[in-house]
FILUMZA-361228 format. One record per residue (C-alpha): x, y negated, z negated. Coordinates in nm, 3 decimals. Example, Ala and Ser with C-alpha at 12.3 -4.5 7.8 and 13.67 -1.06 7.14 Angstrom:
LOZA      c1      c2      c3
LOZA   1.230   0.450  -0.780
LOZA   1.367   0.106  -0.714
***
This chain:
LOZA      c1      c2      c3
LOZA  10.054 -17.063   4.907
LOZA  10.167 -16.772   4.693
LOZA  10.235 -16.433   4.833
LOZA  10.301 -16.199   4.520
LOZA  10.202 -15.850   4.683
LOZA  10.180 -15.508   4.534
LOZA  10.179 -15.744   4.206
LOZA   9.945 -15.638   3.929
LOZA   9.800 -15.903   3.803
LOZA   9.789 -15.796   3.434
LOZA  10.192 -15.742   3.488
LOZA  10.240 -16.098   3.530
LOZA  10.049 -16.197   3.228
LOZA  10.261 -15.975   3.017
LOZA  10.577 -16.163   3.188
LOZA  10.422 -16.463   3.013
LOZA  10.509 -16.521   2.613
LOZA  10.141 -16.509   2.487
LOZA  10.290 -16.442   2.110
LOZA  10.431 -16.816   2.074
LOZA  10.162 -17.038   2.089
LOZA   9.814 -16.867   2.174
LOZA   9.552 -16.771   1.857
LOZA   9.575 -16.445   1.741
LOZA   9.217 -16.235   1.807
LOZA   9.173 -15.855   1.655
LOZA   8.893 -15.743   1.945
LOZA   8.735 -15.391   1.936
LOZA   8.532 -15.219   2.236
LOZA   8.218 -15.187   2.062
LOZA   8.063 -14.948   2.417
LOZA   8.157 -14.940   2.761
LOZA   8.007 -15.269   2.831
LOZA   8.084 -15.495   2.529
LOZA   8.432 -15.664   2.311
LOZA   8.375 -15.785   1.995
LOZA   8.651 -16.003   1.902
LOZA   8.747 -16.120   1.570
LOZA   8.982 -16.450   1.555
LOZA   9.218 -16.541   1.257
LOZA   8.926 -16.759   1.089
LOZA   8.742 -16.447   1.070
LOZA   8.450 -16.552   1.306
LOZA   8.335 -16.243   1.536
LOZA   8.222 -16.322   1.896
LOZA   8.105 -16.064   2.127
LOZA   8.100 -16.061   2.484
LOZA   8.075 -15.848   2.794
LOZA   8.408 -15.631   2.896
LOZA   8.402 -15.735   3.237
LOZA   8.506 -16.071   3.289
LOZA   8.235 -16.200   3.537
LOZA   8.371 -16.483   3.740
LOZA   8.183 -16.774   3.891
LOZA   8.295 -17.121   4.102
LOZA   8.401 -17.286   3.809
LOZA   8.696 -17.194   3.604
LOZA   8.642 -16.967   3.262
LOZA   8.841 -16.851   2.991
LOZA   8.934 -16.516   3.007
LOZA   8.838 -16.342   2.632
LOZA   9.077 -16.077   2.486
LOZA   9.048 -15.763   2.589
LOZA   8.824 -15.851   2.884
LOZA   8.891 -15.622   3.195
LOZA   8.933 -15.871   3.509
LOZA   8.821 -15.756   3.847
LOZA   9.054 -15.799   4.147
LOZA   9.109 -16.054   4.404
LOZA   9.007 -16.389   4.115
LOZA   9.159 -16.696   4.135
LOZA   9.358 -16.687   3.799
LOZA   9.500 -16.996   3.658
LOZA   9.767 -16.935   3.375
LOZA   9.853 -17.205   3.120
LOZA  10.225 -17.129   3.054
LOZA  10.239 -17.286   2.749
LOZA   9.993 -17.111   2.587
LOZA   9.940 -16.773   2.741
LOZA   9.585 -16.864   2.795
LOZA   9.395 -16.724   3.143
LOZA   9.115 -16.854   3.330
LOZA   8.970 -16.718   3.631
LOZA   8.717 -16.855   3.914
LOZA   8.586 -16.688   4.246
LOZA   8.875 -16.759   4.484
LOZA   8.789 -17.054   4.716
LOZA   8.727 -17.019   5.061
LOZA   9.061 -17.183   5.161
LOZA   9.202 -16.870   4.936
LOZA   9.490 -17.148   4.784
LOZA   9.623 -17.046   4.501
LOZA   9.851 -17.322   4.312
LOZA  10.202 -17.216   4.235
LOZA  10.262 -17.479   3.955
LOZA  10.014 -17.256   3.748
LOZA  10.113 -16.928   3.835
LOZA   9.869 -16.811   4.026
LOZA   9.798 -16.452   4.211
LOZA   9.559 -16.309   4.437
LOZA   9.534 -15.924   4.398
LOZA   9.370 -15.757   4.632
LOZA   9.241 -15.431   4.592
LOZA   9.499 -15.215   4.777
LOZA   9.805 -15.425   4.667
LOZA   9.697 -15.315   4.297
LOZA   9.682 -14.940   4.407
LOZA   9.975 -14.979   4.589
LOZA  10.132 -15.108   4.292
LOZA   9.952 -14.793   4.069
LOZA  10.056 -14.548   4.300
LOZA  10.435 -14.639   4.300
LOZA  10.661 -14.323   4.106
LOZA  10.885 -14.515   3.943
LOZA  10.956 -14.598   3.552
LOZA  10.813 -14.943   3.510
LOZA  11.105 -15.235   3.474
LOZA  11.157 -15.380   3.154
LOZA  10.883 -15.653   3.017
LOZA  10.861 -15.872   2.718
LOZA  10.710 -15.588   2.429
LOZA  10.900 -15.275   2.600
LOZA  11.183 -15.262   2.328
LOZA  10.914 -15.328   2.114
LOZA  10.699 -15.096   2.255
LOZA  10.936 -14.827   2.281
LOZA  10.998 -14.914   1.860
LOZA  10.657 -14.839   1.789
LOZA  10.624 -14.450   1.978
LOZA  10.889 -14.398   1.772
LOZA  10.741 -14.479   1.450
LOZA  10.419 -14.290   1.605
LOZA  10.592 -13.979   1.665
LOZA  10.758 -14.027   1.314
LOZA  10.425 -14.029   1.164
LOZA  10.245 -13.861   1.310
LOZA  10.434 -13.532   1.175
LOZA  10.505 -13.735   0.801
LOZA  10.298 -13.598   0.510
LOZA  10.001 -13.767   0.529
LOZA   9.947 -14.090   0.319
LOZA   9.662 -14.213   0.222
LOZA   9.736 -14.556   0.232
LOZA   9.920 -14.556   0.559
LOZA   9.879 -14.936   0.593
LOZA  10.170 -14.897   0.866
LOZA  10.047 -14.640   1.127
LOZA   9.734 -14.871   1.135
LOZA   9.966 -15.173   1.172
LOZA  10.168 -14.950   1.494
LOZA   9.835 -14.850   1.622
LOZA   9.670 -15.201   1.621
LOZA   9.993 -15.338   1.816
LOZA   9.950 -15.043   2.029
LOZA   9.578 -15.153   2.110
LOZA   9.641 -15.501   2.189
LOZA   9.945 -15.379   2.424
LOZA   9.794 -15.093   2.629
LOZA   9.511 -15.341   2.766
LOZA   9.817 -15.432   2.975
LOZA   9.842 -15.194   3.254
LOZA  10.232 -15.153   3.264
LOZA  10.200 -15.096   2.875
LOZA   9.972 -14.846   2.894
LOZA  10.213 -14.659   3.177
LOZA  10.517 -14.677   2.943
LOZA  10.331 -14.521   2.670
LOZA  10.159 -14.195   2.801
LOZA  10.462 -14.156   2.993
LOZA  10.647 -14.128   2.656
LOZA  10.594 -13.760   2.608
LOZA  10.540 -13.817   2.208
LOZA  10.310 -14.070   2.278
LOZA   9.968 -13.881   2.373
LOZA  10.045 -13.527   2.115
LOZA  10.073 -13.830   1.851
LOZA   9.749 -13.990   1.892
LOZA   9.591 -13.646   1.950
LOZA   9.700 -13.552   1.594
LOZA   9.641 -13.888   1.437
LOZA   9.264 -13.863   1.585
LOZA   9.200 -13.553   1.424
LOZA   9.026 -13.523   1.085
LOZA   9.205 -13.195   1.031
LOZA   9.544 -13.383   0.987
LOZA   9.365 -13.549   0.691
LOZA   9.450 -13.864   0.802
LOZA   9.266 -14.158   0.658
LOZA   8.961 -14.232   0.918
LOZA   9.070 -14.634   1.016
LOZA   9.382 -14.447   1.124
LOZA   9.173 -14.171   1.324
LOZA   8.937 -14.470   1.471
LOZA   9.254 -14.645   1.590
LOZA   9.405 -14.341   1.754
LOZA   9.101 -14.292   1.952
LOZA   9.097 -14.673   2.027
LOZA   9.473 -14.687   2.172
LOZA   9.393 -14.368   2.384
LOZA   9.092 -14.451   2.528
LOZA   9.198 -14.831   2.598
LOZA   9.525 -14.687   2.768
LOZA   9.334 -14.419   3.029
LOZA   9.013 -14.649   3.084
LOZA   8.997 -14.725   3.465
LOZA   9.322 -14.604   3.557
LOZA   9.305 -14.222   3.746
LOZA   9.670 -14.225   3.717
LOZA   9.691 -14.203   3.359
LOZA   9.320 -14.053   3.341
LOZA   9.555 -13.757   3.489
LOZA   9.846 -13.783   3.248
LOZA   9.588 -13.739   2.960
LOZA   9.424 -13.418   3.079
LOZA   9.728 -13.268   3.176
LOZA   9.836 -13.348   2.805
LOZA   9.511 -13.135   2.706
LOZA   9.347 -13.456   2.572
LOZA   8.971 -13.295   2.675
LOZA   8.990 -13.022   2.454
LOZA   9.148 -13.208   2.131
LOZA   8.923 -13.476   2.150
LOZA   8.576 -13.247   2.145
LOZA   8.759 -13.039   1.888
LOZA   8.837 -13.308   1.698
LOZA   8.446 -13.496   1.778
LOZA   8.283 -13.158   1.646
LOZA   8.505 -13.196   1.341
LOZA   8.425 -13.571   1.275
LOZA   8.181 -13.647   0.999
LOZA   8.246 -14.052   0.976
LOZA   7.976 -14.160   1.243
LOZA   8.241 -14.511   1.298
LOZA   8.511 -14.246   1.382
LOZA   8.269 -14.027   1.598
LOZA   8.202 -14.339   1.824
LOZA   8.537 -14.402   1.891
LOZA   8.657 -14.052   1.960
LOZA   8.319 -14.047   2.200
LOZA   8.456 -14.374   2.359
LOZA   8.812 -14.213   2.435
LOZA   8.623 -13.917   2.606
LOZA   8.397 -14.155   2.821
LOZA   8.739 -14.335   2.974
LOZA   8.891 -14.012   3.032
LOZA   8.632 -13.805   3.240
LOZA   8.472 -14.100   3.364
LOZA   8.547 -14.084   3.760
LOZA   8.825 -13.833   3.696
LOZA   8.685 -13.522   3.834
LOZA   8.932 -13.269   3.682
LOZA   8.904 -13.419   3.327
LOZA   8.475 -13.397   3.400
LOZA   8.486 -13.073   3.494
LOZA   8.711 -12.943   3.169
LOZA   8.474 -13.112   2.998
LOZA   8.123 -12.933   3.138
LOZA   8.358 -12.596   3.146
LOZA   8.403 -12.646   2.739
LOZA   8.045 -12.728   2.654
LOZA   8.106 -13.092   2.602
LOZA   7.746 -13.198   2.618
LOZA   7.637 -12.930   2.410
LOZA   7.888 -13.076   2.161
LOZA   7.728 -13.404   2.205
LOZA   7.393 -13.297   2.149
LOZA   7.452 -13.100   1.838
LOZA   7.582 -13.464   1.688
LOZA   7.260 -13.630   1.569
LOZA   7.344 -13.927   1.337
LOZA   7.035 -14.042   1.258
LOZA   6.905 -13.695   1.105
LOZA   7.217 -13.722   0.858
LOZA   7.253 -14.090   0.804
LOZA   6.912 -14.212   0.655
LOZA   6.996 -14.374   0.369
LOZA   7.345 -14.385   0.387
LOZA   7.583 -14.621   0.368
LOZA   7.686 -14.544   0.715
LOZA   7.327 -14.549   0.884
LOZA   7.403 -14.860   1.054
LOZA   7.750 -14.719   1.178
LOZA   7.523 -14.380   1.292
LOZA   7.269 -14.617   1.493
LOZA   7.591 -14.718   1.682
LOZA   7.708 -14.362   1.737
LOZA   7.365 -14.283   1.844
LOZA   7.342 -14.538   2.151
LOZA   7.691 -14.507   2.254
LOZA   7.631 -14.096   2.318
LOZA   7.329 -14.179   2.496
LOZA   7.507 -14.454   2.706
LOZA   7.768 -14.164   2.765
LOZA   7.509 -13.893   2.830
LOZA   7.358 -14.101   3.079
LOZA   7.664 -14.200   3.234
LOZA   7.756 -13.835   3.296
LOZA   7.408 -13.774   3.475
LOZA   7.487 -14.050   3.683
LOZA   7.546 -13.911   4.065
LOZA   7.684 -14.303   4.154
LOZA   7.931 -14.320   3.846
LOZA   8.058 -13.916   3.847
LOZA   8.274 -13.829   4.102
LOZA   8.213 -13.489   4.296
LOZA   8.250 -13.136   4.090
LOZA   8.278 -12.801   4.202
LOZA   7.923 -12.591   4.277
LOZA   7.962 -12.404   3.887
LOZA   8.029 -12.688   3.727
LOZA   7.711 -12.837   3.928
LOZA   7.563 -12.566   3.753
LOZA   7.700 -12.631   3.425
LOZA   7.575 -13.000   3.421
LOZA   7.240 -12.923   3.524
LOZA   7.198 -12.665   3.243
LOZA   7.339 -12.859   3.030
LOZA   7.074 -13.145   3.177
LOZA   6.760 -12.924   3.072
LOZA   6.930 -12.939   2.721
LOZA   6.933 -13.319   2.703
LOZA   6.595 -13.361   2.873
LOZA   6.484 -13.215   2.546
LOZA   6.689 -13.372   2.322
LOZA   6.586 -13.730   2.427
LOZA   6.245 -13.667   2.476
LOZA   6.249 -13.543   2.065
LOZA   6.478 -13.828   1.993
LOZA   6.254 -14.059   2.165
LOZA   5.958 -13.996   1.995
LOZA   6.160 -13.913   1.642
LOZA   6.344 -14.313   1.693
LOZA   6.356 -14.489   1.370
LOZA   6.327 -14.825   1.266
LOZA   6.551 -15.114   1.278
LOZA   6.891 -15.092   1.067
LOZA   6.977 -15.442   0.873
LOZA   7.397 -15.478   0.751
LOZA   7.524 -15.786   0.578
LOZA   7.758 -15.953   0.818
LOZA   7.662 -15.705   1.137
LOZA   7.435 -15.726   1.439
LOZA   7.111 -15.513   1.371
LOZA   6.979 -15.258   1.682
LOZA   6.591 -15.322   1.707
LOZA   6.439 -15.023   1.764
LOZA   6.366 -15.144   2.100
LOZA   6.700 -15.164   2.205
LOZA   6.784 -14.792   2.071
LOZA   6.449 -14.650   2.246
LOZA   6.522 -14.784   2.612
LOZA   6.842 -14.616   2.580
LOZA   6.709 -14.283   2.503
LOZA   6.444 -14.391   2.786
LOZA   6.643 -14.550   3.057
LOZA   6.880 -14.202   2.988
LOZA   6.592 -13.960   3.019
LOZA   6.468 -14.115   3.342
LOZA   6.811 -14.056   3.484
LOZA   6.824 -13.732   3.441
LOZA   6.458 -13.694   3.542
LOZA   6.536 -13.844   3.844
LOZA   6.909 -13.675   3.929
LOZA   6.786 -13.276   3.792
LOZA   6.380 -13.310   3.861
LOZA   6.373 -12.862   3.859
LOZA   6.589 -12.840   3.562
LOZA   6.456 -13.161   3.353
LOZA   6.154 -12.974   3.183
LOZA   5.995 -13.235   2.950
LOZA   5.835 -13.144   2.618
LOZA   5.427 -13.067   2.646
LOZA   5.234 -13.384   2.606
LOZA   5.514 -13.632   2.614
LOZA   5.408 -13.784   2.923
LOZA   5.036 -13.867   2.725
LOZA   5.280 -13.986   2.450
LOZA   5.504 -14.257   2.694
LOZA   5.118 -14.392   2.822
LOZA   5.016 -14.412   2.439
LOZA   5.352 -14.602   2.330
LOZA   5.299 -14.830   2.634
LOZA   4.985 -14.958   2.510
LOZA   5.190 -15.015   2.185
LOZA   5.481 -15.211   2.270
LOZA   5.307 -15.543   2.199
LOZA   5.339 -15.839   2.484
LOZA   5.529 -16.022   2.266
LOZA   5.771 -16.189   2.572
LOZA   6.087 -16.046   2.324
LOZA   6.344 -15.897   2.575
LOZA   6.402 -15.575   2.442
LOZA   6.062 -15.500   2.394
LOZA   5.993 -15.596   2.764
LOZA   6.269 -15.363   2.875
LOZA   6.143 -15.097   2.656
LOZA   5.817 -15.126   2.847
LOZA   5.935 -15.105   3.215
LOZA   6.189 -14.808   3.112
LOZA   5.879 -14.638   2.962
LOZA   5.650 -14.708   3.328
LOZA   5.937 -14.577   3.530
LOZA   5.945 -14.309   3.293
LOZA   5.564 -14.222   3.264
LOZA   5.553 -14.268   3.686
***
């Protein structure tokens, strides 16, 4: 039996040295829900974020967030992770370095004020603020084939929870990536997408650091620098870096309703700019992902409790988007094909607008005023999503009846 208490789990991976011997994977959050990971061959798998964990061992993909109290089996000699359900015996087998975390030994653990101790990457670590900070105030270049280099290293670190501590405690560290992430530094946009990237991967699911980043201003930099943002690639990262940092932190929500962030989302619409473009696919992508995050934010079980005006604020705001995704909705265009890239079917992009407008339907029913005959127009697009057994179609169709009833 193993005791390690108040022991993060994700510390003791990064005791482990993952950079001798395990494969090399570039991974991407592509939403909230799905990793996209890219290994050195050059072959792209994607997969859900959450690791979901059954009786039988699995391999744990990069960048995969791992929920607590998992029987985790760690091959030392390659850095690789697998995780099962724990058994009902709750062994865990010390020869593989194995830990149980339980929920509060983990927020124990999180809620400790002290500097974290020193880990393999921290010199590192510490090298590469330091080349952040450096240029972050350089003239810009528009190469700058390094700062991406610093900020990819940066991504794959801060996925590690100590990591991501020992860099937005680094008071360069978060002005950095706020300038970096800004299009009015000029800098090029893989280096603004990357910014974004490290920030949002650093706060996501932590309310500690979700803290450190509002205090830091982070809210307001990151809708100036959304309203600012004309690649739609960029836009979707910047709008990922917002979802982790209001998401369940109800200070950083309510900056964000006082400063008209969903207006500022729903003046962004992709596909009325993109059509035709090179980026239309990229746009298509944007589009979803602030639907995802609009519906989120409506979400009573996902947003934590707000103050009674910025109640009010959100359910303004929620006539607004009512609108908006009942226009959208009917406005949706066709499917976008990319050499290389997973297409969205139309029916994929239309249940999101759908599934989104029924949430708000359902959480503001006085304030979610619906445009005149769009109810006879769901019936009408019932009857023509063909019964074709495809999956998204089918989900199209029961977001449309819960919709229309």
């Amino acid at each position: 039996m193993v005791s390690l208490s108040a022991v993060s789990l994700l510390a003791l991976a990064a005791l482990l040295p993952l950079a001798q011997t395990a494969e090399q994977h570039v991974f991407e959050t592509v939403d909230n829900t799905t990793i996209c990971s890219t290994d050195s061959t050059g072959e792209q798998t994607c997969y859900p974020r959450l690791f979901v964990a059954t009786n039988d061992f699995q391999l744990i993909r990069p960048g995969q967030d791992i929920p607590p109290g998992l029987h985790v089996q760690i091959d030392m000699q390659t850095g690789q992770r697998m995780a099962r359900l724990m058994p009902a015996d709750n062994e865990v087998n010390q020869e593989n370095a194995v830990a149980l975390v339980s929920d509060t030994s983990v927020e124990a653990e999180e809620n400790k004020d002290t500097r974290p101790p020193s880990y393999p990457h921290s010199e590192q670590l510490h090298e590469y603020i330091d080349r952040l900070a450096q240029a972050a105030k350089a003239p810009v270049d528009p190469a700058e084939t390094s700062t991406q280099q610093i900020l990819g290293e940066l991504e794959d670190l801060v996925h590690e929870t100590r990591h991501a501590h020992q860099l937005l405690h680094d008071a360069r560290a978060l002005p950095a990536l706020l300038r970096l992430a800004d299009p009015s530094s000029a800098h090029p946009a893989a280096v603004r997408r990357l910014a974004a990237v490290v920030l949002g991967a650093a706060v996501q699911n932590n309310p500690r650091l979700q803290a450190t980043a509002h205090s830091a201003g982070s809210v307001p930099a990151l809708l100036r620098a959304l309203a600012a943002e004309h690649d739609p690639r960029t836009a979707g990262k910047l709008v990922f870096a917002l979802s982790a940092l209001v998401r369940g932190h109800a200070a950083a929500l309510a900056q964000f309703a006082e400063l008209g962030g969903l207006r500022v989302l729903a003046e962004i619409n992709p596909l009325a700019v993109a059509v035709g473009d090179d980026n239309e696919y990229e746009a298509h992508r944007l589009d979803v992902r602030i639907v995802r995050f609009v519906e989120d934010l409506f979400n009573p079980e996902l947003t934590p409790e707000v103050q009674r005006d910025q109640a009010s604020l959100l359910a303004q705001s929620a006539a607004v988007w009512c609108d908006t995704l009942a226009t959208r909705l009917v406005d949706a265009l066709g499917d976008v094909e990319s050499e290389g890239l997973v297409t969205l079917p139309t029916y994929a992009r239309r249940s999101a607008y759908a599934q989104a407008l029924q949430s708000l339907k359902a959480a503001y029913p006085a304030t979610c005023a619906l445009p005149q005959d769009f109810t006879q127009w769901v019936q009408d697009e019932i009857a023509r999503v063909p019964k074709t057994g495809d999956e998204a179609a089918e989900e199209y169709r029961l977001a449309l009846t819960e919709l229309a009833y």
